[in-house]
N, C-alpha and C positions, 0 to 999 in steps of 0.2 A: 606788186610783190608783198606777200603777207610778210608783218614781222614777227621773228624768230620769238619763241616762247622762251622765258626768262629758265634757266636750268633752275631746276627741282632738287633742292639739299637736301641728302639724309646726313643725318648721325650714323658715325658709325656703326654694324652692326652689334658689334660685343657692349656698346655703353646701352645699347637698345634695350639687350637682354639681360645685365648686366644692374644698373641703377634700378630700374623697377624690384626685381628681386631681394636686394639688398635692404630697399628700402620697406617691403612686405614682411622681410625675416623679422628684421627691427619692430616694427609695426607689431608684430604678430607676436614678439617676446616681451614687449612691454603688455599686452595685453592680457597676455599669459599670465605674468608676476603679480599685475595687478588683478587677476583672478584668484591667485593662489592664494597671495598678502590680504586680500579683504576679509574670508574667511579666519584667517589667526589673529589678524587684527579683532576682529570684531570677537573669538573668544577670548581672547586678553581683556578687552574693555571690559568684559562679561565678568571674566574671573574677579578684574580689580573694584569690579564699582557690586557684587555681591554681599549682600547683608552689611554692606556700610553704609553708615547714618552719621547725623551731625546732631548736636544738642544743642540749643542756646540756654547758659547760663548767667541770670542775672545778680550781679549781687547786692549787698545793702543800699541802695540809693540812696536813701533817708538817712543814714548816721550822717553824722557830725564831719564835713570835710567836705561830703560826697554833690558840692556843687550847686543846692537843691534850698539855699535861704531856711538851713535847718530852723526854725523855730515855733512856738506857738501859734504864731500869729500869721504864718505864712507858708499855710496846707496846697496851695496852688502850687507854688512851687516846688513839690513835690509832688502833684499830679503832670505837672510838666516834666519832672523828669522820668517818671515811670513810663508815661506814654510816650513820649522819646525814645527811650530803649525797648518796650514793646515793638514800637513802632519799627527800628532798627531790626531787632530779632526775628522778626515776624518774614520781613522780605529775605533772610536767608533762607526761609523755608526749612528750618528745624525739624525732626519729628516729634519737637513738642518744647518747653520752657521750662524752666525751674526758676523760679523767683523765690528771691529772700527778702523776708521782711516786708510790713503791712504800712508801716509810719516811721518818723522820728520820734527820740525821746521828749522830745519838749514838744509834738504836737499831742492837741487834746486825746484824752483815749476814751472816745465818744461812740455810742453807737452810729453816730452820723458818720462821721469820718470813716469808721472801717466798714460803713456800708456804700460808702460813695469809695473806697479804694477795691473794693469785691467787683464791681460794677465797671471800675476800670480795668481790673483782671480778666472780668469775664468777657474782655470785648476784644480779649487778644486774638490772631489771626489765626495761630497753633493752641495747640491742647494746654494749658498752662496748671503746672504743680506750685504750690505753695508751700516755703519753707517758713515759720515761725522764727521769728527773733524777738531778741531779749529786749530790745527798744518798744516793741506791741505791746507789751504785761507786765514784765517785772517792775516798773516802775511808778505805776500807774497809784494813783492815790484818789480817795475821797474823797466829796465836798469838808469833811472834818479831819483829812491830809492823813488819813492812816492809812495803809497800805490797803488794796483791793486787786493787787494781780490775780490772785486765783481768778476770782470772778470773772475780770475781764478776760482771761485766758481761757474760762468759759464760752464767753459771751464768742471770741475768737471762733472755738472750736464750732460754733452752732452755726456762726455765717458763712465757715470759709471750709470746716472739713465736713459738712451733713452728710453732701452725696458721697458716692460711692463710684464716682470718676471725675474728672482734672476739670477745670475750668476752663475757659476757653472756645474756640471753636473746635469744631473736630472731638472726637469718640478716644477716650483714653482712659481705660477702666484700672482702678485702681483698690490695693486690698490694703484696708483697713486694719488697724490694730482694733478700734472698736468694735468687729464684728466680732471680739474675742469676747465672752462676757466677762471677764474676769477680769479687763482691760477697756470698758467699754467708755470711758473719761477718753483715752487717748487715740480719736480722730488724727492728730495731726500726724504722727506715724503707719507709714504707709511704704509699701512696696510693688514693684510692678515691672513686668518682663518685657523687653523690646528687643527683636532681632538675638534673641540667647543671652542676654545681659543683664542680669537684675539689677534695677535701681532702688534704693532703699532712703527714705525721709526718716530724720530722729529728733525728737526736740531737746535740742543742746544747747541750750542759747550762749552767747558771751558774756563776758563777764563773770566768769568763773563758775556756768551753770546754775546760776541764781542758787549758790551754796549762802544760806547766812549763818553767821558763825556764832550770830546767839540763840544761847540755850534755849529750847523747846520752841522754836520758828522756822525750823529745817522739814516740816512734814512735806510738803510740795517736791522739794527735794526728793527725797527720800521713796515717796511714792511713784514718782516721774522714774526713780533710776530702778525701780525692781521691772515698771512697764519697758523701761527703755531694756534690761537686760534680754526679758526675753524677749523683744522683736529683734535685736541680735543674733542669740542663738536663732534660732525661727531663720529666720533669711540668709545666714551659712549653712544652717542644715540642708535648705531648700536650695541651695546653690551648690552643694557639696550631691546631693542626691542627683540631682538634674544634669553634674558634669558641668553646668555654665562654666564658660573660661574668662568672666571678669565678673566685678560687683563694683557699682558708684554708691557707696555713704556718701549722704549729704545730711549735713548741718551745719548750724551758724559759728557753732565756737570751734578752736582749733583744739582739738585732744589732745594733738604733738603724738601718736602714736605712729609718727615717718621717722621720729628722731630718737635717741639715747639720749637722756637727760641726766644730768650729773647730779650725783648723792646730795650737794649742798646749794646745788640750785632747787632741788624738793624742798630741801630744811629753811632754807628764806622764803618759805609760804606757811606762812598759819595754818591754812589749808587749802589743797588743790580741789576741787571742786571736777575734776574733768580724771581725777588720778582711777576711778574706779572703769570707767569707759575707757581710758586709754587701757588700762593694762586686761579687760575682756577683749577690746579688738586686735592688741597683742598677737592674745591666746587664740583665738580664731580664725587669725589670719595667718599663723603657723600649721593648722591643720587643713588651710583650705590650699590647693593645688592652682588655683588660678591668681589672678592679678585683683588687687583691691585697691580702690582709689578712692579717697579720702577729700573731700571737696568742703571748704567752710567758705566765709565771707569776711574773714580778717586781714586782707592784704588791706597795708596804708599808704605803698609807695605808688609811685606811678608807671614802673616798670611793667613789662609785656610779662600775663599772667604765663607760667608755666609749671611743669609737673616733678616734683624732684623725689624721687624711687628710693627706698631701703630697701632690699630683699623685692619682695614683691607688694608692698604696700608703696601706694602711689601718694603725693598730696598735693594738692589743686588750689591756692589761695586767692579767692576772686577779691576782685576790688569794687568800685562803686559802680562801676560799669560792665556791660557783658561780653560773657566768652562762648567761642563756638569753642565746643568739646566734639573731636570727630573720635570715631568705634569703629574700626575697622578690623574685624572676625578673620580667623585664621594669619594677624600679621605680630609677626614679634611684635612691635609694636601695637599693641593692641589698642588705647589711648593718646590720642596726640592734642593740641592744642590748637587752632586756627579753621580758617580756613579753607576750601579743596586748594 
């Protein structure tokens, strides 16, 4: 006698037809959404990551404070800390640098020195611009101790603004104020367009614009501020024609043209040295329609750099170390501070 064959279990028929279905619909609605959602996703990412860039900006490493064995006798350490923050700046991948400042005041002001700091400039990873500070020139004396910053600020302009684009690695053309003839001394003033933004260099130095308030030794002065006026005008006009909806001024000293200054904090100054520059960027920055951001190298604290707005003038005070400046086109905010 054969034995009986074990009985054959179905499932019901309704879960048969029933659970498959259910679970095809689902199946089939999720894959839907995320057909839909990758498309808008991916114009969003598009919209938001469109013509925004990031800057690294470095500031005075070499003053007095800034970390770096400020002295005479110890120029190392201040190439250690420049190529530190190259170093640092570099791996954010910037579309370029803005460095302030060549040396400290107390190191030698030697063709040697600022041609072994050009050479560390130029081996930065991004385009790198050069800002002049008052520590490179103004202070600078001859073997018979009398003053020789022209010269050196010369000598500056021949190693460090000849060419007619940025240092660094990478292609970042740059327009001279010397290709003006009329202007042809001031190399280190220069301006240049990225992503609709004009960035603008001025030589401002600190310290009260190397104003000296004895008679007949202000020509340097004097001549610096009629070149500095018009690269002013010059690069609002060209911002104002062009429509750009932002402009970055960079220089070393702070104009204070963010703030209202009070009648008798002018009159406690012999004289202001920055009063003629402050009240043209004033005046310019009332005619011009977009946002102007004002960037020097006088922060002393240790506080997290950031941007404090009048009206539409912005100002930026770096410290001894560097900041990412991010530009992001068509956002109210159009300037912000850090990081993505």
């Amino acid at each position: 006698m054969m034995p009986l064959a074990a009985p054959r279990l179905h499932p019901p028929r309704r879960m048969v037809r029933v659970l498959p279905r259910a679970a095809a619909l689902l199946l089939a609605a999720a894959v839907l959404a995320a057909v839909a959602a990758a498309p808008a996703q991916a114009r969003h990412d598009k919209a938001a990551r469109k013509g925004e860039f990031s800057v690294a900006l470095l500031g005075h490493s070499f003053r007095p404070g800034a970390g770096n064995g400020d002295g005479a006798d110890a120029p190392e350490a201040g190439d250690a800390t420049l190529r530190r923050l190259l170093a640092e700046a570099g791996q954010a991948e910037p579309a370029f640098i803005v460095a302030t400042g060549i040396k400290a005041g107390k190191e030698p002001c030697s063709d040697r020195l600022y041609e072994e700091r050009r050479e560390l400039m130029d081996s930065a990873a991004r385009p790198l611009v050069l800002l002049p500070a008052g520590s490179d020139w103004t202070d600078c004396r001859n073997s018979n101790g009398k003053s020789n910053a022209i010269e050196r600020l010369n000598r500056i302009r021949e190693l460090f603004f000849a060419a007619p684009e940025a240092l660094g690695k990478g292609k970042l053309a740059l327009n001279r104020q010397s290709a003006i003839a009329k202007f042809r001394d001031y190399a280190e003033n220069a301006y240049w367009e990225h992503e609709n933004i004009l960035f603008v260099t001025l030589n401002v130095p600190a310290r009260n614009n190397h104003y000296l308030s004895e008679a007949g030794r202000n020509s340097e002065y004097e001549d610096r501020m009629v070149a500095n006026r018009a690269w002013l005008q010059r690069a609002f006009q060209l911002a104002k024609r062009k429509k750009l909806p932002g402009m970055v001024l960079l220089m070393e000293g702070d104009i204070g043209a963010h703030v209202e200054q009070g009648f008798f904090a002018r009159l406690a100054q012999n004289k202001d040295g920055f009063t003629e520059t402050r009240r043209l960027v004033r005046s310019l920055a009332e005619k011009y329609p977009g946002q102007l951001l004002l960037v020097d190298a006088r922060k002393q604290d240790k506080a997290a750099a950031a941007i404090e707005w009048n009206k539409n003038i912005g100002h930026l005070a770096l410290g001894a170390e560097w900041t990412a400046l991010r530009v992001i086109p068509g956002s109210a905010t159009l300037f912000t501070v850090g990081a993505d």
